[in-house]
PyMOL Python script that loads the backbone (N, CA, C, O; Angstrom):
from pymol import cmd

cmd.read_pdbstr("""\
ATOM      1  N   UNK A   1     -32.758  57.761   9.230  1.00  0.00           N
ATOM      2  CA  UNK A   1     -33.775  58.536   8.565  1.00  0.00           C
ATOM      3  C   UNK A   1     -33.218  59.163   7.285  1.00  0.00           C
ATOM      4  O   UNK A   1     -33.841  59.590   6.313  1.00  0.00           O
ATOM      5  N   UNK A   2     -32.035  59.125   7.486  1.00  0.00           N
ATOM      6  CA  UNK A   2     -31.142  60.205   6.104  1.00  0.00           C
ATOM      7  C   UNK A   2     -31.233  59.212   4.938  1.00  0.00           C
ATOM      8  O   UNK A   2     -31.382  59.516   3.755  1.00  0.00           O
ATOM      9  N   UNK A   3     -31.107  57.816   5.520  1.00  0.00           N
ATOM     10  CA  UNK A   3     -31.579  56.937   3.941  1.00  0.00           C
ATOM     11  C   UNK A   3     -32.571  56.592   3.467  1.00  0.00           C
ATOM     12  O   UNK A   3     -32.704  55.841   2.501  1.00  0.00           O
ATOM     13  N   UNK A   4     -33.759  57.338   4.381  1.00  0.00           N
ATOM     14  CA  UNK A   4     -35.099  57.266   4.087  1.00  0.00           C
ATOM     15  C   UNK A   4     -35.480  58.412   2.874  1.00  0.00           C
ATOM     16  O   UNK A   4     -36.210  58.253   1.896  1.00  0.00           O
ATOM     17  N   UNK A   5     -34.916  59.305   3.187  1.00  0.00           N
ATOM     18  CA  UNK A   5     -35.128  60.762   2.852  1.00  0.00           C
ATOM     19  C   UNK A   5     -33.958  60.672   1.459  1.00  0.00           C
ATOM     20  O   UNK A   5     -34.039  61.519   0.569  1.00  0.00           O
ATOM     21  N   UNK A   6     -32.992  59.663   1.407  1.00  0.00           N
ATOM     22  CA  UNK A   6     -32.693  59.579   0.061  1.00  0.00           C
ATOM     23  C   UNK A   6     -32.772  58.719  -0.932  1.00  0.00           C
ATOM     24  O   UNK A   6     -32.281  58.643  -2.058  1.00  0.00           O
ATOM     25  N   UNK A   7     -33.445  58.127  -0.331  1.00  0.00           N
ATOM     26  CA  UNK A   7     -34.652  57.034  -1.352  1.00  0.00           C
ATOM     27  C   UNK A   7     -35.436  57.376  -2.252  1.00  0.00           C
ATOM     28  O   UNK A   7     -35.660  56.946  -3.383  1.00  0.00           O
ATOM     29  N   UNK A   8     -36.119  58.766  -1.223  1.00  0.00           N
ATOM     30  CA  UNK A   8     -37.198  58.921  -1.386  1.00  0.00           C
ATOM     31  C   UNK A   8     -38.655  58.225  -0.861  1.00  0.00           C
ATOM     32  O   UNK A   8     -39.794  58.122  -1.315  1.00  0.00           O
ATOM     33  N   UNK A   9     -37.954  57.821   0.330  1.00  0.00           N
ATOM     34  CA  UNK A   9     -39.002  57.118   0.845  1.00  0.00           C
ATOM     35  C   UNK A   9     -40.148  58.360   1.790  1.00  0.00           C
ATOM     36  O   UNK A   9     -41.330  58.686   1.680  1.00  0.00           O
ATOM     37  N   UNK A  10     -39.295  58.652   2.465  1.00  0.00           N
ATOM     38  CA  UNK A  10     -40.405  60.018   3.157  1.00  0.00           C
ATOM     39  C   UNK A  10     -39.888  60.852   2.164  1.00  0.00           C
ATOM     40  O   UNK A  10     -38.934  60.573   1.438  1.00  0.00           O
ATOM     41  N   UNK A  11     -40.830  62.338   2.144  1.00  0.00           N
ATOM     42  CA  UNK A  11     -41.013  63.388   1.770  1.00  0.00           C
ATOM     43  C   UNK A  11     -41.421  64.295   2.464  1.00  0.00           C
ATOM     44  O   UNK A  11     -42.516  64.807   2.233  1.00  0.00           O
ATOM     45  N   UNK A  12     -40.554  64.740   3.575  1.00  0.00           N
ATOM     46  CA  UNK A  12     -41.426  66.340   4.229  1.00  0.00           C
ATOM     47  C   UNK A  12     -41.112  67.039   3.571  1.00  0.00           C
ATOM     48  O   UNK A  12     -40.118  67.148   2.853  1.00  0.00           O
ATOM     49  N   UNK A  13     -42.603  68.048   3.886  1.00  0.00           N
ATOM     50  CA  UNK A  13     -43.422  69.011   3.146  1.00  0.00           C
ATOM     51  C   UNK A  13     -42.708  70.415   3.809  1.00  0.00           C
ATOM     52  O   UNK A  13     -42.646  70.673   5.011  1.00  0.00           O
ATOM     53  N   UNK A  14     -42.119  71.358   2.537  1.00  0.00           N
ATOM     54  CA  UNK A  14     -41.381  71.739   2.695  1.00  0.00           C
ATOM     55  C   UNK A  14     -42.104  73.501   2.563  1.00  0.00           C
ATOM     56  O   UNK A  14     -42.322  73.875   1.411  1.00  0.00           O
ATOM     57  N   UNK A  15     -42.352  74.231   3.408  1.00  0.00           N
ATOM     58  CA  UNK A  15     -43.641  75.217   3.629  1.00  0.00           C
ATOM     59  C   UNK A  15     -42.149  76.053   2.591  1.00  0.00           C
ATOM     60  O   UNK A  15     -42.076  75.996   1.363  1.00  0.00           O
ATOM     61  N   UNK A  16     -41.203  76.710   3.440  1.00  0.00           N
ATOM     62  CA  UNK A  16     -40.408  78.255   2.892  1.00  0.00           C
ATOM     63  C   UNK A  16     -39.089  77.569   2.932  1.00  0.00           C
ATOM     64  O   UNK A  16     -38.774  76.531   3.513  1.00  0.00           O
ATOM     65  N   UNK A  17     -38.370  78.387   2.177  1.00  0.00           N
ATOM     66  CA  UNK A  17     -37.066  78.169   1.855  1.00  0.00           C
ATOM     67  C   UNK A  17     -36.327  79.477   1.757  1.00  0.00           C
ATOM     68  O   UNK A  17     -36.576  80.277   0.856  1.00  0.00           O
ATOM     69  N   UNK A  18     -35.300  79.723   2.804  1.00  0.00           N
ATOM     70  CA  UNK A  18     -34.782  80.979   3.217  1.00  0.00           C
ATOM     71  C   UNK A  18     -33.179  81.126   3.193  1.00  0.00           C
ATOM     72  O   UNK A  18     -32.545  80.307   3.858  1.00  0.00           O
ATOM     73  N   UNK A  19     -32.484  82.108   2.473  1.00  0.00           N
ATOM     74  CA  UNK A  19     -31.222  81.543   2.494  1.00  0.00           C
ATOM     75  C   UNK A  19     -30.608  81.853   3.831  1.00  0.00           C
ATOM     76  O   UNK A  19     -31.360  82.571   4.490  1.00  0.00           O
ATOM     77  N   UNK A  20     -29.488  81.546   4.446  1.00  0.00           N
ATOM     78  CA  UNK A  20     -29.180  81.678   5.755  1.00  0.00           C
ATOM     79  C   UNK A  20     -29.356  83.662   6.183  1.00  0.00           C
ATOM     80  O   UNK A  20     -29.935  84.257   7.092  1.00  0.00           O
ATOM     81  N   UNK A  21     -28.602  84.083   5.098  1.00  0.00           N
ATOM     82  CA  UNK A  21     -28.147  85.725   5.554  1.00  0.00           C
ATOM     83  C   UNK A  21     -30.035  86.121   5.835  1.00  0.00           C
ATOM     84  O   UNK A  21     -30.300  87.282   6.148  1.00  0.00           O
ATOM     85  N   UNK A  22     -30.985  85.289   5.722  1.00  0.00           N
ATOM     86  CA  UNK A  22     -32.398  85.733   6.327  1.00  0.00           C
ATOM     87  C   UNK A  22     -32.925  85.002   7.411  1.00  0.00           C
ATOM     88  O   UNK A  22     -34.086  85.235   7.749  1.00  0.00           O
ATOM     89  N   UNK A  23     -32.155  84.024   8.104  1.00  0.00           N
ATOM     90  CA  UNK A  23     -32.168  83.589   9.026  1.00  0.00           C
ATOM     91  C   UNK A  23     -33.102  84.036   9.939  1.00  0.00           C
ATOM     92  O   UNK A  23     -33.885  83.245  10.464  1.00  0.00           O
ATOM     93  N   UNK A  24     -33.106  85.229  10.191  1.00  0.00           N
ATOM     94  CA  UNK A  24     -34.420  85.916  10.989  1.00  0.00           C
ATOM     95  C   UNK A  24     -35.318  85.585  10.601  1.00  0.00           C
ATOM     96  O   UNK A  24     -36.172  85.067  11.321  1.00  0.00           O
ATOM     97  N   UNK A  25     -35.485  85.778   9.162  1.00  0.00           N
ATOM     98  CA  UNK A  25     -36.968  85.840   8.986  1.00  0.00           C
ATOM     99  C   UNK A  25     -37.772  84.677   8.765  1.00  0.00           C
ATOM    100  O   UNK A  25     -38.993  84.528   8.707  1.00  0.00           O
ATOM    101  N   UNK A  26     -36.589  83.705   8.631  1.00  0.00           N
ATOM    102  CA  UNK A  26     -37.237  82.347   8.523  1.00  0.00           C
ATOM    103  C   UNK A  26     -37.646  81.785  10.104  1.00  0.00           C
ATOM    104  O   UNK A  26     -38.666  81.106  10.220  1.00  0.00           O
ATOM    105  N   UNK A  27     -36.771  82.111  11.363  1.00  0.00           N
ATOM    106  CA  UNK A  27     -37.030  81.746  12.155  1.00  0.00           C
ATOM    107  C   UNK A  27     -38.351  82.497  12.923  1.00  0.00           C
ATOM    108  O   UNK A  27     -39.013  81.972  13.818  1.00  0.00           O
ATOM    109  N   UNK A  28     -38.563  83.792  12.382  1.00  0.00           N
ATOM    110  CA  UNK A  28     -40.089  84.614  12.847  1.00  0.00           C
ATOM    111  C   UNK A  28     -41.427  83.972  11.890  1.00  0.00           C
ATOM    112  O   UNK A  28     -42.592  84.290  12.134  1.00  0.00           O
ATOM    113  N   UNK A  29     -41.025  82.991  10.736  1.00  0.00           N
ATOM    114  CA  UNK A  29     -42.157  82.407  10.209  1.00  0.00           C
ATOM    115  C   UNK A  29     -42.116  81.265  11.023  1.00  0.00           C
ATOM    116  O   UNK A  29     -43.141  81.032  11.663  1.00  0.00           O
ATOM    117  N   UNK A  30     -41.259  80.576  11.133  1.00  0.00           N
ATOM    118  CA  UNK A  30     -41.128  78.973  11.976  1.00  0.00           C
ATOM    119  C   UNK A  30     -42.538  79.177  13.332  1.00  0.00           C
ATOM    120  O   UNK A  30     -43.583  78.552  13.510  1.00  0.00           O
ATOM    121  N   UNK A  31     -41.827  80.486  14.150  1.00  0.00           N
ATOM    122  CA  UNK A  31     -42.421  80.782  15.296  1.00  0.00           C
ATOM    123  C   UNK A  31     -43.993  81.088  15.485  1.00  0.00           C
ATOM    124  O   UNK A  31     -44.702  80.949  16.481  1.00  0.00           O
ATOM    125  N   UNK A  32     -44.370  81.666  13.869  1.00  0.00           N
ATOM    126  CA  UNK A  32     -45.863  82.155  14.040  1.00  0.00           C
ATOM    127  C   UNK A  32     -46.409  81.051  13.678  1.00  0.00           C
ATOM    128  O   UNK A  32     -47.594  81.157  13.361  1.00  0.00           O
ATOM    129  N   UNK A  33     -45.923  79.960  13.613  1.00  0.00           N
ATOM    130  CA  UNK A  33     -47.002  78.813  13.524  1.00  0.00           C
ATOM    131  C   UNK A  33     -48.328  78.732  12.446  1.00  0.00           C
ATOM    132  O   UNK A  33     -49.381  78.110  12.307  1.00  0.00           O
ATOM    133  N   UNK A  34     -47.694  79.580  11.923  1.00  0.00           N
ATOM    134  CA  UNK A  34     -48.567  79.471  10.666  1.00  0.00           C
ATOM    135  C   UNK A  34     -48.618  78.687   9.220  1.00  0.00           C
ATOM    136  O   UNK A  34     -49.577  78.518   8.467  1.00  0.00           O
ATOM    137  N   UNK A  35     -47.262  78.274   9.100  1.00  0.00           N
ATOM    138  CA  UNK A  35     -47.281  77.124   8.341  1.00  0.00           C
ATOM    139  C   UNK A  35     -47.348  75.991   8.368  1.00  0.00           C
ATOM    140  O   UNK A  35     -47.212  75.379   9.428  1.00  0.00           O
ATOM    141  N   UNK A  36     -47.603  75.324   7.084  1.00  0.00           N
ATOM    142  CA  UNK A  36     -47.741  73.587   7.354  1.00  0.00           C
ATOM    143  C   UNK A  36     -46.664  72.665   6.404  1.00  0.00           C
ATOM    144  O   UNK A  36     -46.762  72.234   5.256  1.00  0.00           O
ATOM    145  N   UNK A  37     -45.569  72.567   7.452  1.00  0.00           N
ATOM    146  CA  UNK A  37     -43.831  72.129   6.444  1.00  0.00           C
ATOM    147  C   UNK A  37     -43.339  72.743   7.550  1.00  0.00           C
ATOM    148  O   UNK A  37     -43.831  73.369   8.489  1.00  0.00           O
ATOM    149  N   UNK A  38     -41.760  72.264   7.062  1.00  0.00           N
ATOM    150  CA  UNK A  38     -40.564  72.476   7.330  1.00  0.00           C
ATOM    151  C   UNK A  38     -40.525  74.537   7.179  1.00  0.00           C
ATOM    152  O   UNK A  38     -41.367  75.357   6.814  1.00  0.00           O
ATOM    153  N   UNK A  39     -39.598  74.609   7.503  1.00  0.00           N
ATOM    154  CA  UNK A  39     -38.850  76.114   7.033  1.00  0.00           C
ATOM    155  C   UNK A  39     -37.357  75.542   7.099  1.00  0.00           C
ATOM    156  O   UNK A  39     -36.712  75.109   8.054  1.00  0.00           O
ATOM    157  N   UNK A  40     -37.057  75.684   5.835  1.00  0.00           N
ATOM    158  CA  UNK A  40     -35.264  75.211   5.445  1.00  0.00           C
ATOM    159  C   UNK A  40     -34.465  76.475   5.564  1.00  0.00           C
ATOM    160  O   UNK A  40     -35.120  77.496   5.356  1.00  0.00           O
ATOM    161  N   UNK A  41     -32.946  76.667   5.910  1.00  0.00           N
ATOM    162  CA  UNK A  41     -32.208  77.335   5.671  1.00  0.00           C
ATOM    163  C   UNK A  41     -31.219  76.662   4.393  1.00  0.00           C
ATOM    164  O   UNK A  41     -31.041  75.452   4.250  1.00  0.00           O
ATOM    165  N   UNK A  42     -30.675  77.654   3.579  1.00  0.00           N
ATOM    166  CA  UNK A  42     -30.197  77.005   2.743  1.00  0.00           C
ATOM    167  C   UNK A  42     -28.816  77.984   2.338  1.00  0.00           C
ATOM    168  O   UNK A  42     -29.111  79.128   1.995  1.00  0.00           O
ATOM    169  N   UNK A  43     -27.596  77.697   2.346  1.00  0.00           N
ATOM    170  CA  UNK A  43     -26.500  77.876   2.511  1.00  0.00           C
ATOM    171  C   UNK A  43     -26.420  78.823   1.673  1.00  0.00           C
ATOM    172  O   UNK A  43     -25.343  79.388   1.480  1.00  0.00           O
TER     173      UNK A  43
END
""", "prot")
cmd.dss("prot")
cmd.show_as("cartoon", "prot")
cmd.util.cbc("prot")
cmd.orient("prot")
C-alpha cells in the first residue's frame, strides 16, 4: 500500500493534522467521530 500512496495512486483524505506533544487532542477528535479523514500525528 506504501507504493500506492507514493505514486500517488490513493489519496486519503486527511481531516486534522496534530503535532505529537497534542497527541491528546488528536486522539479525543479521532474518538468523537466526527470527522471525515484520517487524524495524522506529525513528529
Amino acid at each position: 500500500m506504501c507504493d500506492l500512496l507514493a505514486k500517488g495512486a490513493i489519496n486519503p483524505p486527511i481531516a486534522a493534522r496534530f503535532p505529537l506533544a497534542e497527541a491528546s487532542a488528536a486522539m479525543t477528535l479521532a474518538e468523537s467521530r466526527t470527522v471525515q479523514g484520517k487524524v495524522v500525528l506529525l513528529p
